[in-house]
VMD Tcl script that draws the C-alpha trace (Angstrom):
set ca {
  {0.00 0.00 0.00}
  {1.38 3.88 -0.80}
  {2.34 5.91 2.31}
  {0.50 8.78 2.19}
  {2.83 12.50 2.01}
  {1.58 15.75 2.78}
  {1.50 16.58 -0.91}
  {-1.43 13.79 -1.18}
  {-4.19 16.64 0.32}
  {-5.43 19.27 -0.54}
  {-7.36 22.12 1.14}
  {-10.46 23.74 -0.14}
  {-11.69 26.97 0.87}
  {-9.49 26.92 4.20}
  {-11.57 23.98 5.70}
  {-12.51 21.27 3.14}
  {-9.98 18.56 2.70}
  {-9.82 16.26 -0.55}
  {-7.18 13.35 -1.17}
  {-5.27 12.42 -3.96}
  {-6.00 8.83 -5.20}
  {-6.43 7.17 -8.70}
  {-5.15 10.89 -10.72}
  {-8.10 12.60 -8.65}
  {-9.30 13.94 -5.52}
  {-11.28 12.63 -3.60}
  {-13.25 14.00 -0.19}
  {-12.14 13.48 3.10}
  {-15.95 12.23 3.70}
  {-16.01 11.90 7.75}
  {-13.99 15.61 8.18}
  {-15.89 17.20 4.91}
  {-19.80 16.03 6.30}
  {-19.14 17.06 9.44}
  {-17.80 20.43 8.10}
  {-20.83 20.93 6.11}
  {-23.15 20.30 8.84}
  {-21.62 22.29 11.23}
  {-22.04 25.27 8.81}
  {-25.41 24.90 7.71}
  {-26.21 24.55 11.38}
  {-24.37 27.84 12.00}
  {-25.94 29.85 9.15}
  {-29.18 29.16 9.48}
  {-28.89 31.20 13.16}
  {-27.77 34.32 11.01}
  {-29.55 33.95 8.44}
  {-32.28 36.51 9.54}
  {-29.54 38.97 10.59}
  {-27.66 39.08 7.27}
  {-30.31 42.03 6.06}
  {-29.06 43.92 8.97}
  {-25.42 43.50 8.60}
  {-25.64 44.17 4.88}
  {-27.74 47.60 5.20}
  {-24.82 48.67 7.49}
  {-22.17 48.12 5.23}
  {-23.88 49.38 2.22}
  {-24.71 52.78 4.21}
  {-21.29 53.49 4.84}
  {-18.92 51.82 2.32}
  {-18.95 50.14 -1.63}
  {-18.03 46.65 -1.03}
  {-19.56 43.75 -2.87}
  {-21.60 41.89 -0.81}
  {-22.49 38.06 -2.06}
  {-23.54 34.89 -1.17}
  {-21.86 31.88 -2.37}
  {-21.92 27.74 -1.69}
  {-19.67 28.19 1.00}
  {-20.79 30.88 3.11}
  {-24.25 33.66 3.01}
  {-21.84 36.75 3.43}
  {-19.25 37.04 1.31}
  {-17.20 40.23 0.96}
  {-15.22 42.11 -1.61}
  {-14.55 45.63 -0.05}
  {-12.94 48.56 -2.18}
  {-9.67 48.96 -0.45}
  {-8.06 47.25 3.21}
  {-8.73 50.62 4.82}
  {-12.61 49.90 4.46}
  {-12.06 45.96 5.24}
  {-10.34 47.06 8.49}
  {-13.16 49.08 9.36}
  {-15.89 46.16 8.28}
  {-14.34 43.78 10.20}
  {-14.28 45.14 13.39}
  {-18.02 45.42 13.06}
  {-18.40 41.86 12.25}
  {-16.01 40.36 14.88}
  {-18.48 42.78 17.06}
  {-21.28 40.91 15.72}
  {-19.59 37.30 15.77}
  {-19.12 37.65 19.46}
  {-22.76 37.80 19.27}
  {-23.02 34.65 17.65}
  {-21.30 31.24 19.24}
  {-18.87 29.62 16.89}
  {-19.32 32.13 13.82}
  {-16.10 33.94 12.72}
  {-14.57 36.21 9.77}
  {-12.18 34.80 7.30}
  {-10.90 37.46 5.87}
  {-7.72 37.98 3.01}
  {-6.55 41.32 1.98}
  {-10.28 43.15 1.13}
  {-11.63 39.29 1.19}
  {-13.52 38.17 3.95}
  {-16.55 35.73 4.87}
  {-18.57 34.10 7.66}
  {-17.07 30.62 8.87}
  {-17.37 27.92 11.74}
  {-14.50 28.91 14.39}
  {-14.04 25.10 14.67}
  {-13.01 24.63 10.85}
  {-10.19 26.73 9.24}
  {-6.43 26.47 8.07}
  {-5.26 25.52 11.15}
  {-7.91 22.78 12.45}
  {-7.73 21.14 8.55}
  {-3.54 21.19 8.86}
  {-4.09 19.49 12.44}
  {-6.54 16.68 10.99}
  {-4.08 15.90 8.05}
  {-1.06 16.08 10.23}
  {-3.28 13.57 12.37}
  {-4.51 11.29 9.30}
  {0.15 11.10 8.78}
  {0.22 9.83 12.32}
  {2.90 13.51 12.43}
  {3.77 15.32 15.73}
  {2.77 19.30 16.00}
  {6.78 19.66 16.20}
  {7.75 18.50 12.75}
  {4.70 20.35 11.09}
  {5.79 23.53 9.03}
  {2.98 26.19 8.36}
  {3.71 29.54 6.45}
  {1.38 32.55 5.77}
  {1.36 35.75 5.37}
  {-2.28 37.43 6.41}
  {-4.90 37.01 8.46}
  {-7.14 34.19 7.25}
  {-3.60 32.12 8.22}
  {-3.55 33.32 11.72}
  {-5.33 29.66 13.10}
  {-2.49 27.70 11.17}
  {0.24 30.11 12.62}
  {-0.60 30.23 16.13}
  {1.55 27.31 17.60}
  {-0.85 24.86 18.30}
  {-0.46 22.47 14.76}
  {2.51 23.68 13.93}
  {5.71 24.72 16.05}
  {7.79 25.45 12.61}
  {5.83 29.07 11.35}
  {7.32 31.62 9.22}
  {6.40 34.37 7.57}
  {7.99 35.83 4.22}
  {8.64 39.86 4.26}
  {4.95 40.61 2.56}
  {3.32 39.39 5.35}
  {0.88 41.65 7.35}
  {1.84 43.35 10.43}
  {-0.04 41.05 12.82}
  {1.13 38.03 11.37}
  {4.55 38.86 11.69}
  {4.39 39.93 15.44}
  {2.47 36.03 15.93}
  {5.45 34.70 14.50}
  {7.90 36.78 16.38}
  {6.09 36.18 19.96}
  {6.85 32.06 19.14}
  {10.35 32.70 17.85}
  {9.44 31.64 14.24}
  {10.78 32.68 11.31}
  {10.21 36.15 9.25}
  {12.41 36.06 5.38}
  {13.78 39.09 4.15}
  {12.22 37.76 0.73}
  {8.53 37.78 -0.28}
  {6.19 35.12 -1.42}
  {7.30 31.87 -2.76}
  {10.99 32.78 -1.87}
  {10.35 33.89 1.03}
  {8.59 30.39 2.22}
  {11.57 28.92 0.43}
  {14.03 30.60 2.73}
  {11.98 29.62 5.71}
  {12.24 26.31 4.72}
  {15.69 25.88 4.13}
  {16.29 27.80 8.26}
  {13.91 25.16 9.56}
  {15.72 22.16 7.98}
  {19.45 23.71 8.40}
  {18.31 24.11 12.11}
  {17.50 19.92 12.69}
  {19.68 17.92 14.19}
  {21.96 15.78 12.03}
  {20.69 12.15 12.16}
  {22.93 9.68 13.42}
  {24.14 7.17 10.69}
  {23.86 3.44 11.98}
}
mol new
graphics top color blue
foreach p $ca { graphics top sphere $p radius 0.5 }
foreach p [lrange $ca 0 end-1] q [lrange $ca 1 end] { graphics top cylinder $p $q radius 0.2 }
display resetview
C-alpha cells in the first residue's frame, strides 16, 4: 500500500480537505460532512440577521456583498482601509453569535465555523500522517492564516517579508521565522532555516 505525504491533500476553501487517489481527488468524507453540517447549522442562526449586517455596510462603504456555496456573506470591499473598518463590526457581531467567525484575506472576507479553518484542517491531516505538531511547518502571510500560525499544529511558522503586520508579530512572539524575501521565496528561505536548524541524524 502507498504511504501517504503531505502533498497527497489538498485544502479547499481553508476547511474542506480532498485526497489524492487514482489521478483525482477525492473527499475526506467523515472531516468534509461534518464540516458541512456544522455550517449549515451555523448559518441558518444568522440567516435573519444578514439584512441587517448588509444595510450597514452598504450605508457606509462600496463593497460587494455576495452569497456563495460556502458561506451567506461574502465580501469584496474597495480597499483594506474599508475591510479594516468592516471587520471590526463583524467580529463585534460574531461575538454575538457562538462559533461564527470572519475569514478574511486582503479586502476578502466571509462568515465561517470557528471550529473549521487552516489551522484545524492542517491538524486533521497532520493527524490522518500519524505527524507530531513539532515536525509540522505552516507559512502565511495574512490574516485568514492566523489559526495555522498560532503554535498549536505547527511549532515550525514563518512568515515571508509581505506578510501583514499582525502576522509577523504572531510569529515573532513564538520565535518563528520572518524572510527578508517575499512570497514563494520567502517560504523557500523559511524552509531551508527550519531544515538547516535539525539535528543531524545519526548514521547506523
Amino acid at each position: 500500500m502507498r504511504r501517504l505525504a503531505l502533498g497527497d491533500f489538498l485544502v479547499l476553501v481553508e476547511r474542506e480537505i480532498h485526497l489524492h487517489q487514482d489521478s483525482q481527488y477525492l473527499a475526506l468524507e467523515e472531516w468534509n460532512s461534518a464540516c458541512t453540517r456544522c455550517h449549515t447549522e451555523l448559518f441558518a442562526r444568522v440567516h435573519a440577521d444578514l439584512p441587517r449586517i448588509v444595510a450597514w455596510i452598504n450605508s457606509r462603504f462600496h463593497a460587494r456583498i455576495y452569497e456563495d456555496p460556502y458561506s451567506p456573506f461574502c465580501l469584496v470591499a474597495e480597499n483594506n482601509q474599508d475591510a479594516d473598518s468592516i471587520q471590526v463590526f463583524l467580529e463585534e457581531y460574531c461575538a454575538e453569535v457562538s462559533e461564527l467567525t470572519v475569514v478574511r484575506n486582503d479586502v476578502y472576507a466571509r462568515f465561517s465555523h470557528s471550529r473549521y479553518n487552516k489551522g484545524t484542517a492542517l491538524g486533521e491531516i497532520a493527524r490522518q500522517l500519524g505527524i507530531k505538531r513539532e515536525e509540522v511547518f505552516a507559512a502565511g502571510d495574512h490574516l485568514n492564516d492566523v489559526p495555522m500560525l498560532c503554535g498549536e499544529f505547527a511549532r515550525c511558522v514563518m512568515a515571508p517579508d509581505n506578510a501583514i503586520p499582525a502576522v509577523k508579530e504572531l510569529i515573532r512572539s513564538q520565535n518563528g521565522y520572518i524572510s527578508h524575501q517575499p512570497w514563494g521565496h520567502g517560504v523557500a528561505r523559511g524552509l531551508e532555516h527550519y531544515l538547516s536548524s535539525r539535528p543531524a541524524s545519526k548514521s547506523r
